[in-house]
C-alpha positions in Angstrom: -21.2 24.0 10.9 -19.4 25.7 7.8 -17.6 21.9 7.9 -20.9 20.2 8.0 -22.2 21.9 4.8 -19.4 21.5 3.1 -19.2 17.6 3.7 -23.2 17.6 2.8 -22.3 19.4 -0.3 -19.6 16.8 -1.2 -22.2 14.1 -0.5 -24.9 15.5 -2.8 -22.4 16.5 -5.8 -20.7 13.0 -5.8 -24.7 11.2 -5.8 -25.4 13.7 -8.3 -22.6 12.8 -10.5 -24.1 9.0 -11.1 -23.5 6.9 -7.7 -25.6 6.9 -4.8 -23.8 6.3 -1.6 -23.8 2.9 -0.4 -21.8 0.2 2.3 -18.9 -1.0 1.0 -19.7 -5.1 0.0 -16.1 -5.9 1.3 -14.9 -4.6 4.6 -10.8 -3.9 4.9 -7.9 -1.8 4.4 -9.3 -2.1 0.7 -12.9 -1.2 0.7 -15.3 -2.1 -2.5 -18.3 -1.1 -3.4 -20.9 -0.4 -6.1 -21.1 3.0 -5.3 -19.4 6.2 -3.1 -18.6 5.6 0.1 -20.4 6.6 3.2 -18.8 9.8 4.6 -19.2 10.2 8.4 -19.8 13.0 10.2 -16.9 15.0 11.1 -14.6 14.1 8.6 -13.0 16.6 6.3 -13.0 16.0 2.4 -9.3 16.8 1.2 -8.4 18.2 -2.6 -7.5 16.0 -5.8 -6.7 18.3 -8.3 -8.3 17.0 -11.4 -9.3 14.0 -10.1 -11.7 13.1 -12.2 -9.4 13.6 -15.7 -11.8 15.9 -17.1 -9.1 18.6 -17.5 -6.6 17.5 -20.3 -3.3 19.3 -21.5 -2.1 17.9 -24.9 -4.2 15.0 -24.6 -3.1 14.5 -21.2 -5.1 14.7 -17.3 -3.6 17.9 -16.2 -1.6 18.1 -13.0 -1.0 14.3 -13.2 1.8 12.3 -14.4 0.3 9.2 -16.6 2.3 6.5 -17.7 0.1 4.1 -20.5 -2.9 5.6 -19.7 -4.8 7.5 -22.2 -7.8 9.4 -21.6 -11.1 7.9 -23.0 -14.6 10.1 -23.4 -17.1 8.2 -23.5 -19.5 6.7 -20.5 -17.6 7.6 -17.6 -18.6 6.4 -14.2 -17.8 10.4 -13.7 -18.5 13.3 -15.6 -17.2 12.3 -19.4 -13.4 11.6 -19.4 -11.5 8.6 -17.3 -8.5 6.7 -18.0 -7.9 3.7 -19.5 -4.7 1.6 -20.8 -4.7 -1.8 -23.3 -4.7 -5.1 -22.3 -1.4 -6.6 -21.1 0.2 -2.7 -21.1 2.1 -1.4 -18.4 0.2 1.3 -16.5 1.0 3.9 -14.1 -0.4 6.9 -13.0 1.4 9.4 -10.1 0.2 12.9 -8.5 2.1 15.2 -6.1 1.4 17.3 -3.0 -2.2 15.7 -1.9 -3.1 17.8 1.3 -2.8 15.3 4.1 -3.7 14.9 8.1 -0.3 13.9 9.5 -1.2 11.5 12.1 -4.6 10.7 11.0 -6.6 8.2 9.1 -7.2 8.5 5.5 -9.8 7.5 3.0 -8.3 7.5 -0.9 -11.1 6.0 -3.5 -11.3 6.0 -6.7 -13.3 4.1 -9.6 -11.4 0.9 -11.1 -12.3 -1.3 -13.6 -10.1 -4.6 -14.2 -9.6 -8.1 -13.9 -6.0 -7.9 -11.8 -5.0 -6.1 -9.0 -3.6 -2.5 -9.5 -1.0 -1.2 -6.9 -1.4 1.6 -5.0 0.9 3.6 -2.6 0.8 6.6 -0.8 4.0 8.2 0.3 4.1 11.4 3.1 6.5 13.7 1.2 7.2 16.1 4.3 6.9 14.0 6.9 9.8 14.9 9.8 10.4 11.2 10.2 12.7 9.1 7.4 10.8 6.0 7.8 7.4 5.0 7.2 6.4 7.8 5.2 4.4 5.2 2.8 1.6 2.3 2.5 1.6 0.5 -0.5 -1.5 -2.3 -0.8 -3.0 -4.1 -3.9 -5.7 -2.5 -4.8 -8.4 -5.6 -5.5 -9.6 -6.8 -9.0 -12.4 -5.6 -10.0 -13.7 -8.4 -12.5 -13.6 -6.2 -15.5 -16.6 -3.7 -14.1 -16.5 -0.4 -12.6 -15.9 -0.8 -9.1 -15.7 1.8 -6.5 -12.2 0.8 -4.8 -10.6 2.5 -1.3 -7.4 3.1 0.2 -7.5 3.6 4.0 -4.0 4.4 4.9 -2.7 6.7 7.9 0.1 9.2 7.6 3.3 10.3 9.8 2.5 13.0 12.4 3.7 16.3 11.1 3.6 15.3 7.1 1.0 17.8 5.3 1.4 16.5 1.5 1.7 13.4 0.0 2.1 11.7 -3.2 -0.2 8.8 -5.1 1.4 6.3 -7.5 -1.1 3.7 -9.1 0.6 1.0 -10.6 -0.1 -2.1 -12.9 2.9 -4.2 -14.5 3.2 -5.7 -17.7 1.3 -8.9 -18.0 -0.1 -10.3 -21.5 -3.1 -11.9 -19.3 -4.2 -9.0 -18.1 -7.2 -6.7 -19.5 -7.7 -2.9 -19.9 -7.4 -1.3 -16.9 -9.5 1.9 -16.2 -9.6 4.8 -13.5 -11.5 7.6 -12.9 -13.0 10.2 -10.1 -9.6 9.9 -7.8 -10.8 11.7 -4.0 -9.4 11.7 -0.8 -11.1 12.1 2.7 -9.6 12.4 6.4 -11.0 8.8 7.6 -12.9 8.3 11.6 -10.8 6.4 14.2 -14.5 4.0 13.9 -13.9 3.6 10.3 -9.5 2.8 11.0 -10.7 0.3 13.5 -13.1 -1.5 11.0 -10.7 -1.4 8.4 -8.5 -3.0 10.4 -10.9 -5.6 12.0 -11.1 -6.2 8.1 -7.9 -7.1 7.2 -7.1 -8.7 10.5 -10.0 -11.3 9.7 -7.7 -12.9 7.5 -5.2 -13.9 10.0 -6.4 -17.0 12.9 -7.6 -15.6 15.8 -5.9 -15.1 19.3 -6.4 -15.0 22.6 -4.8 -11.7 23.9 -6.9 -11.3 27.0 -3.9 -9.7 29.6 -2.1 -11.7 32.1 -1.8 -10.8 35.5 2.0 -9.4 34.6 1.2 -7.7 31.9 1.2 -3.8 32.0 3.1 -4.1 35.4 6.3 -1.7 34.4 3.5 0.5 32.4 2.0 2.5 35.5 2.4 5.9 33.8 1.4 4.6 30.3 -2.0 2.9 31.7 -2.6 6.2 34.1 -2.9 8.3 31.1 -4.8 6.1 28.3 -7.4 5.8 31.6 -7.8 9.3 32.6 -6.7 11.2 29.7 -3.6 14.2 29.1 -4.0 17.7 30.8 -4.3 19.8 29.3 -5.5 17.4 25.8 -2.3 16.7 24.1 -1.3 13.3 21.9 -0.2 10.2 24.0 3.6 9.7 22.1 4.9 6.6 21.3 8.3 6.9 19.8 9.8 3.6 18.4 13.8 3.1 17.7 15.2 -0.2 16.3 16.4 -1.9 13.0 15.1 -2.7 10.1 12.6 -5.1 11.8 11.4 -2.1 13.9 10.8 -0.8 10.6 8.7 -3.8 9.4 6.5 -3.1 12.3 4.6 -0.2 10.3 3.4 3.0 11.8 1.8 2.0 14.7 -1.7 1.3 13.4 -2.0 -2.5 14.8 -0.8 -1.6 18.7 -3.1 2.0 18.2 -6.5 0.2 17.1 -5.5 -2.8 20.4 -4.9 0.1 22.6 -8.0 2.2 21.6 -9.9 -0.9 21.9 -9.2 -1.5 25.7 -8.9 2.5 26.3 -11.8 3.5 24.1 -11.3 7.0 26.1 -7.4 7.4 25.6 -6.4 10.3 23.8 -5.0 10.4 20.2 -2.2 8.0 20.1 0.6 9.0 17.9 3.4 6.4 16.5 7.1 7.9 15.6 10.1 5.8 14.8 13.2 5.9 13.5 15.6 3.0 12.4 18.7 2.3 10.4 19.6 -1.3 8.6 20.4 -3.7 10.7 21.0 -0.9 13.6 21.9 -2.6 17.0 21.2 -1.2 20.7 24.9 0.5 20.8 24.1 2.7 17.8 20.5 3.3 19.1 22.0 5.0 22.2 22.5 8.1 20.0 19.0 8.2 18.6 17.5 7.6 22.1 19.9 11.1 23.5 19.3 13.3 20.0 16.2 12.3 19.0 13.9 10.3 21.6 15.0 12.0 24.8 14.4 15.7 23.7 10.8 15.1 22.1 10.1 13.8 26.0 7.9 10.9 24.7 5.3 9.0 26.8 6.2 5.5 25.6 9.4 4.1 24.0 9.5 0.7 21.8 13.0 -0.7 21.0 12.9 -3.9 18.4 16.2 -4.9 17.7 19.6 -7.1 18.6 23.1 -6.8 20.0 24.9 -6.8 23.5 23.1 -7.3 26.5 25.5 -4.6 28.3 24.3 -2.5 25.3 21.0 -2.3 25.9 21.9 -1.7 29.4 24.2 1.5 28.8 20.9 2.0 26.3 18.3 1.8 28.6 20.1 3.9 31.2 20.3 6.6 29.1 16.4 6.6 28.7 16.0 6.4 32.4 18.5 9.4 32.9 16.8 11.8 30.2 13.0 11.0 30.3 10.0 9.6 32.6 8.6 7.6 29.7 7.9 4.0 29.8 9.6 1.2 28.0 8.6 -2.0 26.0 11.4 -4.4 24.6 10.5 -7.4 22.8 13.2 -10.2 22.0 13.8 -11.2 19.2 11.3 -13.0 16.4 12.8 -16.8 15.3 14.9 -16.3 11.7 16.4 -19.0 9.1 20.0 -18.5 11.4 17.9 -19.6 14.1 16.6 -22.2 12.9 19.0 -24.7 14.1 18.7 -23.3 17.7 15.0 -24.7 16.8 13.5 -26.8 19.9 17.0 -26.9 21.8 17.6 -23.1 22.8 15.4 -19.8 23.3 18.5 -17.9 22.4 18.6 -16.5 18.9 21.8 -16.8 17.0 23.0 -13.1 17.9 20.7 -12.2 21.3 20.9 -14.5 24.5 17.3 -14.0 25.6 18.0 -14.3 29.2 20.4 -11.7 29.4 18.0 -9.4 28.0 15.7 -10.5 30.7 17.9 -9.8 33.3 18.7 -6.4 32.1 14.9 -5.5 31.2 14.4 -6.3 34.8 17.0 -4.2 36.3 15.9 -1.0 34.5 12.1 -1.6 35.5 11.3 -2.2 31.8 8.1 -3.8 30.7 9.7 -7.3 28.5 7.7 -8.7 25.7 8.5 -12.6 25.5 7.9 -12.0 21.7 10.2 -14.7 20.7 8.3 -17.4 22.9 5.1 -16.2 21.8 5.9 -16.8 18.0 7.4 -20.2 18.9 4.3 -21.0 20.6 2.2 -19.2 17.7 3.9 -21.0 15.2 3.8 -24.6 17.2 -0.3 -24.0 17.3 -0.5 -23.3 13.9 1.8 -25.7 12.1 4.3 -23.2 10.6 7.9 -23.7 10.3 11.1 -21.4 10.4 10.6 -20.8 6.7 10.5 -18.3 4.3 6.5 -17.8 2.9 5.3 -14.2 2.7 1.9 -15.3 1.9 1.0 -17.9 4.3 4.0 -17.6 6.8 5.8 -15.4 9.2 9.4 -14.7 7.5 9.0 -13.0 4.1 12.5 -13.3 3.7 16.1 -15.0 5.9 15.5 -12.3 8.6 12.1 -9.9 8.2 8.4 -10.9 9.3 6.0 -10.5 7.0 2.7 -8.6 7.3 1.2 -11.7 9.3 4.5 -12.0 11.7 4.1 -8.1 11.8 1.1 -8.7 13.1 2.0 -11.4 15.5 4.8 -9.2 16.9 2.4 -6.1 17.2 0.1 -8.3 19.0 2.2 -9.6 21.5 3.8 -5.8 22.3 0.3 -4.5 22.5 -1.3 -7.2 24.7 1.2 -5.5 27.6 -0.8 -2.7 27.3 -3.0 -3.2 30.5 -3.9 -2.2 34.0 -2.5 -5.2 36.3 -3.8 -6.0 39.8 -0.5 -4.3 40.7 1.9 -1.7 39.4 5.8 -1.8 39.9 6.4 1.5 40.8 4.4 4.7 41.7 3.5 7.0 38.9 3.5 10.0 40.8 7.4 9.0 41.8 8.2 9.9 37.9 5.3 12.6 36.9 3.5 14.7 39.6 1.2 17.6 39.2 1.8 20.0 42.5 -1.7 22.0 42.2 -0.7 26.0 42.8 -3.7 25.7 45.3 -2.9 23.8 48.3 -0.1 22.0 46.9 0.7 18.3 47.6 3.5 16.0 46.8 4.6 12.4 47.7 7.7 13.9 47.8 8.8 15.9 51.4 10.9 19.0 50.3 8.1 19.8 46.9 6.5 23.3 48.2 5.2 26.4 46.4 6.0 29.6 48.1 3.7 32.9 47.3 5.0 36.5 47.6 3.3 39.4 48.1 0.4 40.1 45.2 -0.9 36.3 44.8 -4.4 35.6 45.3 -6.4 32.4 45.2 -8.5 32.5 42.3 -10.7 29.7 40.7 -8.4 26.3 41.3 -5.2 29.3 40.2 -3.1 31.9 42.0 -3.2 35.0 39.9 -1.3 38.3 40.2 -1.6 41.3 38.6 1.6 43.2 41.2 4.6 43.7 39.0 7.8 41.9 40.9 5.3 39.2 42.5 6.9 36.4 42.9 6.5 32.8 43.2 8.8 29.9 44.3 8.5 26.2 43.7 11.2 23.8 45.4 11.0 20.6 43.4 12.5 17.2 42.7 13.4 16.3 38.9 14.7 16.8 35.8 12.0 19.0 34.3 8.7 21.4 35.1 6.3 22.5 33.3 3.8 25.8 33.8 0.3 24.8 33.5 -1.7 28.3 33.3 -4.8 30.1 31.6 -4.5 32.8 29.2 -6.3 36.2 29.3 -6.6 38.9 26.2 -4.8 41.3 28.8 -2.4 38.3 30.0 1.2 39.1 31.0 4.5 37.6 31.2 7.3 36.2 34.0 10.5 36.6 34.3 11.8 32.2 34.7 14.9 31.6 37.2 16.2 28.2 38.0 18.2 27.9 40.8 18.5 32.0 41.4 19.7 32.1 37.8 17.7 33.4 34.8 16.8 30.4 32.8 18.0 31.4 29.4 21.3 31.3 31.3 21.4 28.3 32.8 23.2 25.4 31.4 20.8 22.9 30.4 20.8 21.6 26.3 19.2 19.1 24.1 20.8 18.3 20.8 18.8 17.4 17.8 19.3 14.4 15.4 22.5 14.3 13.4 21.7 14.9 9.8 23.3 13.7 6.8 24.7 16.3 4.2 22.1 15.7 0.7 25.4 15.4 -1.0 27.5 13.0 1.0 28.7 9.6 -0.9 26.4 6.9 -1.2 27.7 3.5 -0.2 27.3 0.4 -2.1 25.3 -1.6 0.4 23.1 0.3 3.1 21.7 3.6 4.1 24.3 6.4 4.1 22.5 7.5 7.2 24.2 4.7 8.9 27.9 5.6 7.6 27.2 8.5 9.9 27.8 9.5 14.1 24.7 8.8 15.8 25.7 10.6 18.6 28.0 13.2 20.3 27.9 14.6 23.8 28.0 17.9 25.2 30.8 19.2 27.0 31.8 22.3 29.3 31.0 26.1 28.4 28.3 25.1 25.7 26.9 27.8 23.5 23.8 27.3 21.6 24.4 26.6 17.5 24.8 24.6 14.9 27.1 22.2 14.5 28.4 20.5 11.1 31.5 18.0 10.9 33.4 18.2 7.7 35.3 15.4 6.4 38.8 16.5 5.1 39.7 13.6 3.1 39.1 9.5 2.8 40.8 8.3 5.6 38.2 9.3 8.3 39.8 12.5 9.2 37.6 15.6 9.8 36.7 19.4 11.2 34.2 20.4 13.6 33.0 23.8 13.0 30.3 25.9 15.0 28.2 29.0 13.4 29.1 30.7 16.6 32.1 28.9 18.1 33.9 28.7 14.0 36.5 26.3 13.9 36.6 24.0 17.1 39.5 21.3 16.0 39.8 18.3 13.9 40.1 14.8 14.6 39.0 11.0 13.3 36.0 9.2 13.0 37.7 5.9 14.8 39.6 7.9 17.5 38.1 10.2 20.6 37.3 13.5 20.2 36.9 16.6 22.1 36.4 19.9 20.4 38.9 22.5 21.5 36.4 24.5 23.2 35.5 21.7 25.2 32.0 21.9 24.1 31.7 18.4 22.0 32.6 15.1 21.9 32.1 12.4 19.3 33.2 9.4 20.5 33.8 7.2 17.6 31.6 4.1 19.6 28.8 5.9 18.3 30.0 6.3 14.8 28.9 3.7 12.9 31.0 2.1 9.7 33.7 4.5 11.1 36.4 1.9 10.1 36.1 0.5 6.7 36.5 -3.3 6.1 39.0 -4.3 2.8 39.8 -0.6 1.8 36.3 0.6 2.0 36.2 4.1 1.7 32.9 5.5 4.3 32.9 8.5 4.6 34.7 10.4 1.9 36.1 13.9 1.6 33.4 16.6 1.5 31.0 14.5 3.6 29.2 16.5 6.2 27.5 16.0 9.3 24.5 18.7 11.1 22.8 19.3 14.0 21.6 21.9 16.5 22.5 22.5 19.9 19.2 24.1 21.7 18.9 25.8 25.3 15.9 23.8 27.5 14.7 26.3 29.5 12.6 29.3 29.1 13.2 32.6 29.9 9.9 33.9 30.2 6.4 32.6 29.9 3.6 34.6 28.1 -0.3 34.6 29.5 -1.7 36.5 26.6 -4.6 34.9 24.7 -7.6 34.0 24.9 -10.0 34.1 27.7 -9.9 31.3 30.0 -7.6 29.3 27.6 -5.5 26.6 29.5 -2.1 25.9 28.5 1.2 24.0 28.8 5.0 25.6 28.9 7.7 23.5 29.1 9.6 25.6 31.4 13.3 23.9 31.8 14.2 20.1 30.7 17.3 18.4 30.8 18.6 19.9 34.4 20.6 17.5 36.3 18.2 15.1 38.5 17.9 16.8 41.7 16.4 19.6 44.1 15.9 22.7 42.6 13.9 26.2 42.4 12.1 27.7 40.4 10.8 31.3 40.1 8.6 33.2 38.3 8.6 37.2 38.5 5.2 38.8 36.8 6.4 41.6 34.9 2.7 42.7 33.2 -0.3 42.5 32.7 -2.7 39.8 34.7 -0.5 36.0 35.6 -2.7 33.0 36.2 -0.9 30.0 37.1 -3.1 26.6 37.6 -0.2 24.0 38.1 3.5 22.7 37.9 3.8 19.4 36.7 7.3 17.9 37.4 9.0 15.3 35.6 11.6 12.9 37.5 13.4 10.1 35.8 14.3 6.7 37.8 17.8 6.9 37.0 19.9 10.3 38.4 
């Protein structure tokens, strides 16, 4: 209610300050309108400090940083102060730390008046992710008036403050350009899909109606868009790849296809991560360190290289997780086009090599690169570079439109077929505490003394009640219900208590902010992108050193200290036994003509976390149902688990069990 009024208030104060709310006369990613936008119900209005500019320091808008633009009182679409640079000047105009939604839809509008387009981008400063933290658009022309102009953009999960540059270049053409009354708004998913319906009007239309195929090696993926996540959670979607993974954008064109066919899926969120011109070898490291510990519903790899390397790839998804996978091949580039009506291969991917592959791992392949030939063919475009009317904006990426193309064909796979490949309930299960069940023979739940049937839960209050669950897998979680005079249990896997047992994850290997910058690339990629874990492993933080130029370094732990040295291009096992980097996985570890890549001082982070729980707290609120991830990243078998209440009152609902295809 308290939301309500204050999104009422917002309404009334911005008709009061001289613009009645009205449609928006053009529909898109760029809204415009005569006057303030409509704001739906349950949408939450988000600060702009001083975003109308009637606040100056020293003749300038406070809190912003305002390059050519002088502030101008006078008749003001707003209040008595906007902004306003000469004709032909260059303009910009830049403001930090906007409160922001991370994963959600976005409204930024703001008055304009001039006769070009002004660009605009919005950049997620904290966002975890190091890749598409931003959405930069042209902002329409305005035809010289005062034009109410919008921004619908969507954010990284996780980012909470973001940045606004507003930018118009030098053109001797050009008249004044003025702003004013700069606000921001959470945007509806109705309003995203619009927007997008908008800007996707531009584009011919497709057919994307499934095909019987489609979907087939997505039973788990279609299972929950149709019938939801218990208890409510996101749906994941975590995207590795290249560059041209990159190009993709943050998920927004596959989310509004998939919402569209599952208008009752939960909220879809899009990570990804990507290096330049990263192939499926490197990858492997990002799926163990980053992909594989998140536990993701849905993984997306867009990128080239080996055949056998996406195998060893895709093998270590189906050892570490239960999620599904989509691989596309590969979009048609200018080093294709010779290949051009006489081969389906591309220059550096033989296409039917990663169709026999896809098929032996069970994954769900996107014929992308027949589905552009086609597209292209239908359409009467080339293998040519046009970033305005074609699908290559330069020798190798897609442009927006064969972005859109690609995201298309991935997304249309997204369907319930007349028949799945496999079983869902063969990778996730739920064995209900109550008159368990499970497809597979040796899953039971054992009650000790103390348990009681209670409500769809067993429940305890008996200090030392115990309970055992035999199950199948690589990970369980605890569904259970909270209580203000909730308790705990004691967690033992296999007869050993769980904060003892020796099951890791390791997180993403981060770059030290002062390591050398190479002359072409991202010094992310002169980097490891993966290690492995060893015997004896302690929980810590781990940071490689480099000792000098030539690729040599130390490995030292916070807890372990000093644990041997060795090379970037040779194997390496720590003394301890604990880690190995094996130099495969180290990218641009041998430089080509005397390049230096990694030099002396260089360093190289990352954690080492235990995956299990040692106990599981039921204190909170009444009735309040929850998830714990109990233990993840055990070996792929049989095992036990037991819980021993140690206080208070112990309601346990379910166990949902998680076991990958590959052991």
């Amino acid at each position: 209610m308290r939301l309500l009024w204050i999104v009422l208030a917002w309404v009334a104060a911005a008709c009061a300050a001289g613009g009645q709310t009205a449609k928006p006369e053009r529909i898109g990613y760029t809204p415009v309108g005569a006057g303030y936008f409509p704001v739906p119900a349950g949408v939450e209005p988000l600060a702009v400090p001083n975003g109308s500019f009637e606040h100056l320091d020293r003749g300038r808008p406070k809190g912003w940083h305002a390059g050519g633009l002088k502030p101008v009182e006078g008749k003001a679409p707003h209040g008595k102060v906007f902004l306003e640079a000469p004709a032909g000047g260059a303009a910009s105009l830049v403001v930090a730390d906007l409160p922001v939604r991370g994963g959600k839809g976005h409204l930024l509008s703001l008055w304009l008046r001039s006769d070009a387009p002004l660009r605009a981008m919005v950049y997620a400063q904290d966002a975890p992710s190091r890749f598409g933290r931003h959405t930069s658009r042209n902002l329409p022309a305005t035809g010289g008036q005062w034009r109410r102009v919008g921004l619908y953009f969507r954010v990284p999960a996780g980012a909470t403050k973001a940045r606004l540059m507003l930018r118009a270049g030098k053109d001797p053409t050009r008249g004044p350009v003025a702003i004013d009354d700069v606000r921001l708004r959470t945007a509806t998913p109705k309003e995203m899909t619009m927007a997008y319906a908008g800007w996707r009007a531009r584009y011919p239309k497709r057919d994307l109606a499934p095909r019987p195929t489609d979907g087939a090696h997505l039973a788990l993926t279609i299972r929950k868009l149709e019938e939801g996540l218990d208890p409510e959670r996101p749906f994941l979607i975590w995207a590795i790849g290249s560059s041209y993974t990159n190009m993709l954008g943050m998920g927004e064109i596959p989310i509004e296809i998939i919402r569209q066919r599952f208008p009752n899926a939960p909220e879809i969120v899009y990570k990804k991560h990507v290096g330049a011109a990263v192939q499926f070898n490197y990858i492997r490291g990002w799926a163990r360190h980053i992909v594989v510990p998140e536990q993701p519903d849905l993984v997306l790899i867009y990128t080239i290289g080996k055949a056998e390397d996406l195998d060893t790839l895709l093998a270590e998804l189906r050892r570490g997780c239960t999620a599904d996978i989509l691989v596309p091949t590969i979009h048609w580039r200018m080093r294709d086009a010779k290949l051009w009506g006489t081969s389906e291969n591309a220059a550096d991917q033989d296409v039917a090599a990663v169709r026999r592959v896809c098929a032996k791992h069970g994954v769900e392949l996107v014929e992308n690169r027949r589905e552009w030939a086609e597209h292209m063919k239908a359409h009467g475009l080339k293998v040519e570079i046009d970033a305005e009317k074609g699908l290559l904006k330069d020798a190798v990426h897609q442009s927006a439109y064969g972005a859109l193309i690609i995201n298309e064909n991935i997304a249309r796979h997204v369907a319930h077929p007349p028949e799945f490949a496999y079983e869902p309930d063969a990778r996730e299960r739920r064995l209900r505490a109550v008159a368990c069940k499970s497809i597979r023979a040796n899953e039971r739940i054992e009650l000790g003394k103390g348990w009681k049937a209670d409500g769809g839960c067993i429940a305890t209050s008996a200090k030392g009640a115990r309970v055992k669950v035999t199950f199948q897998g690589r990970r369980i979680d605890l569904i259970g219900r909270r209580s203000p005079g909730g308790g705990s249990v004691r967690v033992l896997i296999d007869g050993t208590p769980a904060d003892q047992v020796p099951a890791f994850y390791m997180s993403f290997i981060n770059v030290g902010a002062k390591n050398a910058r190479p002359k072409r690339g991202l010094v992310t990629d002169r980097a490891p992108h993966g290690a492995e874990l060893g015997r004896n492993v302690v929980p810590q933080t781990w940071t490689i050193t480099m000792v000098d130029d030539a690729g040599n370094y130390a490995l030292e732990g916070t807890v372990t200290g000093l644990d041997g040295r060795g090379n970037n291009a040779e194997p390496f096992t720590s003394t301890s036994g604990q880690i190995t980097v094996p130099p495969e996985l180290w990218r641009y570890n041998r430089g080509r003509k005397g390049e230096v890549v990694n030099k002396k001082g260089d360093t190289f982070t990352w954690q080492v976390a235990r995956a299990t729980l040692g106990s599981v707290d039921f204190k909170g609120a009444e009735g309040e149902r929850f998830r714990a991830k109990v233990a993840q990243s055990l070996e792929n078998r049989e095992h036990t688990l037991e819980l021993i209440a140690t206080d208070g009152e112990v309601r346990i609902e379910a166990f949902d069990v998680f076991e990958p295809p590959l052991k």
